[in-house]
Each structure stands twice: as structure tokens, then as C-alpha cells.
C-alpha positions in Angstrom: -22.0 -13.9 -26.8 -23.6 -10.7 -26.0 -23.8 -9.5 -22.3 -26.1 -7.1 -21.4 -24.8 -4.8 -18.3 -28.3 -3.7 -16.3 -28.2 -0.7 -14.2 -32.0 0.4 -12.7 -31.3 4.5 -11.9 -33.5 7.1 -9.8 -31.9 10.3 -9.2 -28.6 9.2 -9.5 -27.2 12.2 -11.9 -24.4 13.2 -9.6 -23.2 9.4 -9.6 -24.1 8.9 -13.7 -21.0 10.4 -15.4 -18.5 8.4 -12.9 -20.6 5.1 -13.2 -20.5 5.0 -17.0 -16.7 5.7 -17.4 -16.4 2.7 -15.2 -18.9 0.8 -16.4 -17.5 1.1 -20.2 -14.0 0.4 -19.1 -15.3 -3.2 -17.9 -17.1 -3.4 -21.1 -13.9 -2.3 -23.0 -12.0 -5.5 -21.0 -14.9 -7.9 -21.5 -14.8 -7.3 -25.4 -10.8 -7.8 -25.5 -10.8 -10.8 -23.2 -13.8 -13.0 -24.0 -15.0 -12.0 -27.3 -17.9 -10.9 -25.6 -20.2 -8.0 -27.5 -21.0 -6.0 -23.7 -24.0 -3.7 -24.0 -25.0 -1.1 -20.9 -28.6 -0.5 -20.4 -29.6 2.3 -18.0 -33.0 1.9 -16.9 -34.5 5.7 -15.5 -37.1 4.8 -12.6 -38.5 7.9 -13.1 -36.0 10.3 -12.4 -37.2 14.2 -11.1 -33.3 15.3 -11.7 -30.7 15.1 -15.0 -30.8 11.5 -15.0 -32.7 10.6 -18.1 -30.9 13.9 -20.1 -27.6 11.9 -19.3 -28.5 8.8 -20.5 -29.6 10.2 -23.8 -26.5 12.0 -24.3 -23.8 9.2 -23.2 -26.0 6.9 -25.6 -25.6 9.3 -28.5 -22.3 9.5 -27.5 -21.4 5.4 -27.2 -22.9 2.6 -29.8 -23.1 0.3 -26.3 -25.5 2.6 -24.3 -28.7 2.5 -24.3 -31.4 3.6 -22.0 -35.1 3.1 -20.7 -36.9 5.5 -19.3 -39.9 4.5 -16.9 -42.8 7.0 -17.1 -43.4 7.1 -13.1 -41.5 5.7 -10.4 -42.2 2.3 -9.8 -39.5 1.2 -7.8 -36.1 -0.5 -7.4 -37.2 -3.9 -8.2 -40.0 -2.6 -10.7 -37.2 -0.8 -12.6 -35.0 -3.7 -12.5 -37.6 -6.5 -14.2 -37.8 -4.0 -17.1 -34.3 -4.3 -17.4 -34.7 -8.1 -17.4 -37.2 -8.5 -19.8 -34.9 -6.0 -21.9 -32.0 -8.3 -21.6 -34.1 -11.7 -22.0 -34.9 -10.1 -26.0 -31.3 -9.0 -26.7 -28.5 -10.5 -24.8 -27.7 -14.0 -23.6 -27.2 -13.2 -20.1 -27.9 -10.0 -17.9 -25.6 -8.3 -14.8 -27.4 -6.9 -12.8 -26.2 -3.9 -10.3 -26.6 -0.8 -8.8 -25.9 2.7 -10.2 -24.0 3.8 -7.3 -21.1 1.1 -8.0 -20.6 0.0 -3.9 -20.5 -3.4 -5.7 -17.1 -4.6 -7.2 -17.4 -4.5 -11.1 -14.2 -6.0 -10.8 -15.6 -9.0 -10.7 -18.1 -8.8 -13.5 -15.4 -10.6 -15.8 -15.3 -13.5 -13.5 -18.8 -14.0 -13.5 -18.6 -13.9 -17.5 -16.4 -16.8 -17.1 -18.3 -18.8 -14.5 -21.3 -18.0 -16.9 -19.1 -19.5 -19.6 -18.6 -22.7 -17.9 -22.0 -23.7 -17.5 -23.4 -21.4 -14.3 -26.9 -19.9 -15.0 -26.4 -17.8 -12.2 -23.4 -16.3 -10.4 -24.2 -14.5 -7.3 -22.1 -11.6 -6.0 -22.2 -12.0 -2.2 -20.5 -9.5 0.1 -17.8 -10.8 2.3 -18.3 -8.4 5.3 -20.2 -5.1 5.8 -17.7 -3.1 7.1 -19.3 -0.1 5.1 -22.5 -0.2 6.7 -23.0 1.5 10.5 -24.0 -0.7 13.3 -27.2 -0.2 13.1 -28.0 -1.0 9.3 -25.6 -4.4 9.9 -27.7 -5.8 12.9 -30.9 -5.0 11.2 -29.7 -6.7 7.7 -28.1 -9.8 9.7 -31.6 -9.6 11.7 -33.4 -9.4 8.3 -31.9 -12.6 6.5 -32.2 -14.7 9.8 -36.0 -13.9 10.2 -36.8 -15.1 6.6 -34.8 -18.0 6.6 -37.0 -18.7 10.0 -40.0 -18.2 8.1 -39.3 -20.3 6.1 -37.9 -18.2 2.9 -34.7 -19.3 0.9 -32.4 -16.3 1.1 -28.6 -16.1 0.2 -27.0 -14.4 3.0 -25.5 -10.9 2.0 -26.4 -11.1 -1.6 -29.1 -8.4 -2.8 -29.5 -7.6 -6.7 -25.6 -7.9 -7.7 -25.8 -10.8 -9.9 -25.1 -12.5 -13.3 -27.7 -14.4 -15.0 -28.0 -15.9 -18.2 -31.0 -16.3 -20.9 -33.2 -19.2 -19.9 -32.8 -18.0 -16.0 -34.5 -14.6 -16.8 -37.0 -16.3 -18.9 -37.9 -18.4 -15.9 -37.9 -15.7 -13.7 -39.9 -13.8 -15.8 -43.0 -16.7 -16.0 -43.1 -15.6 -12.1 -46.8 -13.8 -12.7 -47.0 -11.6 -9.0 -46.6 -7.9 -8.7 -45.1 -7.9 -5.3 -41.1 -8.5 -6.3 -38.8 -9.8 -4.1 -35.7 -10.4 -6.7 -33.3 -12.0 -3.9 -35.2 -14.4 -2.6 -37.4 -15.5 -6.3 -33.9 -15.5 -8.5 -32.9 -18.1 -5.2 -35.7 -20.2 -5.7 -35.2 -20.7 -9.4 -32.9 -23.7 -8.7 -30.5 -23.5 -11.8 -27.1 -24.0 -11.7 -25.4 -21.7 -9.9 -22.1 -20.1 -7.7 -20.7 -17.2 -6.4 -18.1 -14.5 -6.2 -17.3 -12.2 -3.3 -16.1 -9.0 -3.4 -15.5 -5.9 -0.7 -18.5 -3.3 -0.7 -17.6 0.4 -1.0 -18.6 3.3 0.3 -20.7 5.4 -2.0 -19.0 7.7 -4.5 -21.6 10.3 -4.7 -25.3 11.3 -4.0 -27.6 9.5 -1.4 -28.9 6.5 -0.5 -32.2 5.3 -2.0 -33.3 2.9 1.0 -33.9 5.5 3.6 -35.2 3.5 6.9 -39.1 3.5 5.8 -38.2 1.8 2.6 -35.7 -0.7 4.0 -39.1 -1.9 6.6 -41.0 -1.4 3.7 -38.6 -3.8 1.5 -38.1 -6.2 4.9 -42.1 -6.9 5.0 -42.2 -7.6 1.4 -39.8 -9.9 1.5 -41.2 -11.7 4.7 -45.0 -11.8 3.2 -43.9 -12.3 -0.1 -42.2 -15.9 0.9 -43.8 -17.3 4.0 -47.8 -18.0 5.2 -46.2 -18.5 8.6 -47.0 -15.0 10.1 -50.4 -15.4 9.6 -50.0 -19.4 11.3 -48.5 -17.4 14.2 -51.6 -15.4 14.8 -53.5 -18.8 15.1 -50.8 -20.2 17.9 -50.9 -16.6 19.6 -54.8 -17.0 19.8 -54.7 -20.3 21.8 -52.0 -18.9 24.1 -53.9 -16.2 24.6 -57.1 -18.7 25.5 -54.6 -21.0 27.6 -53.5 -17.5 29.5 -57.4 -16.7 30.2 -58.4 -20.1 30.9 -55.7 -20.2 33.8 -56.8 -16.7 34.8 -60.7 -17.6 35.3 -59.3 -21.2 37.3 -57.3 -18.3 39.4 -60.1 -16.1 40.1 -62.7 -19.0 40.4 -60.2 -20.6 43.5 -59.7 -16.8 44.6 -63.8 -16.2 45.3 -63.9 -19.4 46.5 -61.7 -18.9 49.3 -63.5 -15.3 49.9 -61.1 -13.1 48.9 -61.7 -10.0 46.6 -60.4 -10.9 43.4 -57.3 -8.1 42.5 -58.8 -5.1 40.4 -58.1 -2.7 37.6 -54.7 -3.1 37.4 -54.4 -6.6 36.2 -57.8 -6.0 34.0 -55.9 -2.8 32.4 -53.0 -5.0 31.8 -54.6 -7.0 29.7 -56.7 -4.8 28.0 -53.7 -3.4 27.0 -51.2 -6.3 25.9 -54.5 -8.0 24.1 -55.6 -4.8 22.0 -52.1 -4.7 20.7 -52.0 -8.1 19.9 -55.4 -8.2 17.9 -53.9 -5.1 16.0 -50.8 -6.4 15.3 -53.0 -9.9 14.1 -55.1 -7.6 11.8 -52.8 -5.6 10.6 -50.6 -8.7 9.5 -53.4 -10.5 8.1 -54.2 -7.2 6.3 -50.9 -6.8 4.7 -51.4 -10.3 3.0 -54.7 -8.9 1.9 -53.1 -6.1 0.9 -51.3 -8.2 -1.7 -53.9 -9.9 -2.7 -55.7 -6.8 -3.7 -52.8 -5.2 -5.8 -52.3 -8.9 -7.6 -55.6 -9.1 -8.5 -55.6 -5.8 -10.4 -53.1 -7.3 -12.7 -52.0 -4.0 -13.7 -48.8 -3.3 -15.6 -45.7 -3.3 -13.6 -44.4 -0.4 -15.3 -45.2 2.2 -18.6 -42.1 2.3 -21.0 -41.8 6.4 -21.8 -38.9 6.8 -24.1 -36.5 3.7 -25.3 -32.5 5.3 -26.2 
């Protein structure tokens, strides 16, 4: 049984040296316990620091590295199907986690063994986020409860820490789009499946790679990416908004009936106001499906392999 450990890396050379001596210790204990033959693959999303020189040398250095190297940054989730499709051609399942290690590869040997006893996928799910400030845990709570609104089938405090074996990737690799959402598309597979939980820690080294703009970034993709139901919601704020003027004409009507001067500007700038922002906030949801469409129709290649280690 070969296990293929899949780490997707962008700028992440002051973590790298750390992350591998860890990394090849659970690869060392998953060889001795389970007969498994554990492989890790480092895949460089286009790195601007050391990152890619690293790779090269620890896989010169150790028969189980090896390495990808991306030829322009294409993203977490980008970087992370090339690892997959990697994987699907060499290994019989793939784990799947971050270079910074705030997941527990602790429990990488458990999945093994879940995987062993007939799980295609073994989630790692977070038990709290004690790690995160208060900010980051209200937003992510915020996050999972709006797409499970919209209709989206998210696991709760699981992102891309997971085990998942052959014929999983292989279907999650028929998936043609462009526009990844891993958490929510690996959900939707529907093989069997479980979980493990584990204590999140704080970073060892380096920075964070989801500033804000790229967590709203990631949040919007995820919404659009798994639910129509924005774009019903513009249809049901359009006859509110024709229910609102209807009962403001029947007001004004009764008003000049009964000779009164009907109120002025300040009502009228009102609603100039709150209904401009609501036709821009309709158009500029409606173009951010369009949006998609346009980069799925190109059909362009979700990333350029540059060097292979």
C-alpha cells in the first residue's frame, strides 16, 4: 500500500526544513507500523523565495521526497489538484495538508487505518478554534452557516486536511470546472467516509497565506461555486422592492387626495439611495456568476508543470 503525503507550498521556506523533519518522522512510523511505502510530495505554487531550491535538495537528499514545481502561482486549491492528480498515478490514497503543520500529523496514522478498513475518505475536522482571534472565528462559523443556508454541503471546521484514497481522487478529478472549491466538492462525492479530530496549532514559522482579501475572495467562491440561490434572491428582492413602491404610490395617491403636499426630497433621496445599492449589489452578484462562466469557458489549463523532483 503506498500513501502519498501531499503538501501544496508558496513561500513557505522558513517553515520547509521543520515541516519535512516532521513530516518524514510520520513517514518513518507509517512504514514500521502498517507496511505502508509513505511518499512526500511537495507541490511549489510558484514560490518567489527558497522554496523550490529546498525541495530539490531534501529530495536529493531522501528516496521518499519528491517535488512539483508550478510555473506561476495559481493558487492554494490549484496547487493542491496537481497534487491529486500526482497521487491518483502513483499512490493508493493521498493526505492532504498544509505546509505550515497547524494540523495534527499525529493523526495521519489513524486515518491510514480508517483508510484500511474500508473509508474512502477520512476527514480531519478541528475540535475548537481556540488558535484563531475572535474575529477570524466569527467570520468562519459565519462562513459555514451561510453555505449550508444556501444550500451547499459543507463539513463544519474541516478545510483541506484530509485522507483520500484512489477511486475518490479519480472521482473528484472527473469534476471538469475551474473554479475549486475542495471542501465542499470532496463532500459531495458521497463515498464512504469518517473523521478524526485533532487540536489546531499555532503557526511555527512564516505568515499566513489567507490574508483577509483572500479569505472573502475564497468565501465567494465557495458560496457561488455551490448555490444559484443568490441570484433567486435578487428575483424576491425585485418584487419587494415593487410591493414597497406599490404601497408608496397607494400613500402618495391618498396623500394628494386629501390635499396635502406629498413629503419631499428626503424620502425621494432615501430611496434613491437604498435602491442604487441594491441594483449594484444585484449586478455585481449576477456578474460574479458570469464571471465564472467566462473563466470556465476558456477551458484553460489549471496549472503549467515547470520542473518535476
Amino acid at each position: 500500500m503506498k500513501i502519498a503525503i501531499v503538501v501544496p507550498c508558496y513561500n513557505e521556506e522558513a517553515v520547509l526544513a521543520g515541516t519535512t523533519r516532521r513530516l518524514l518522522d510520520v513517514i518513518s512510523a507509517l512504514n514500521a507500523k502498517s507496511g505502508a511505502d509513505a511518499v512526500l510530495l511537495y507541490v511549489d505554487d510558484g514560490s518567489s523565495d527558497r522554496t523550490w531550491g529546498l525541495i530539490e535538495g531534501y529530495a536529493k537528499q531522501y528516496d521518499c521526497v519528491c517535488g512539483l514545481k508550478l510555473a506561476h502561482n495559481r493558487g492554494h486549491q490549484q496547487a493542491l489538484w496537481a497534487g491529486m492528480e500526482w497521487a491518483q498515478r502513483h499512490a493508493d490514497a493521498a493526505v492532504s495538508i498544509d505546509a505550515d503543520l497547524q494540523d495534527d500529523v499525529s493523526v495521519i496514522s489513524e486515518m491510514v487505518e480508517l483508510f484500511r478498513k474500508g473509508n474512502d475518505i477520512v476527514y480531519g475536522v478541528r475540535r475548537e478554534r481556540t488558535t484563531d482571534t475572535r474575529f477570524k472565528r466569527w467570520t468562519a462559523l459565519g462562513f459555514y452557516r451561510i453555505v449550508r443556508w444556501l444550500g451547499g454541503d459543507i463539513l463544519y471546521n474541516h478545510a483541506d486536511f484530509r485522507l483520500m484514497s484512489r477511486r475518490a481522487i479519480k472521482a473528484l478529478l472527473d469534476f471538469p470546472e475551474r473554479n475549486l472549491f475542495l471542501r465542499g466538492m470532496v463532500y459531495s462525492l458521497g463515498f464512504p467516509h469518517t473523521s478524526v479530530y485533532y487540536d489546531r496549532k499555532d503557526r511555527a514559522a512564516g505568515e499566513s497565506k489567507y490574508p483577509l482579501r483572500r479569505m472573502i475572495s475564497f468565501a465567494l467562491d465557495g458560496i457561488t461555486s455551490f448555490s444559484v440561490r443568490p441570484l433567486r434572491f435578487i428575483v424576491y428582492l425585485g418584487a419587494l422592492f415593487m410591493l414597497v413602491s406599490l404601497t408608496a404610490i397607494v400613500w402618495a395617491l391618498i396623500v394628494w387626495l386629501r390635499g396635502t403636499v406629498v413629503p419631499g426630497w428626503a424620502s425621494l433621496l432615501v430611496s434613491l439611495w437604498f435602491i442604487g445599492g441594491a441594483i449594484l449589489l444585484a449586478v455585481g452578484t449576477i456578474g460574479e456568476y458570469i464571471g465564472k462562466i467566462y473563466s470556465e469557458v476558456k477551458r484553460r489549463p489549471r496549472y503549467i508543470i515547470e520542473k518535476e523532483v
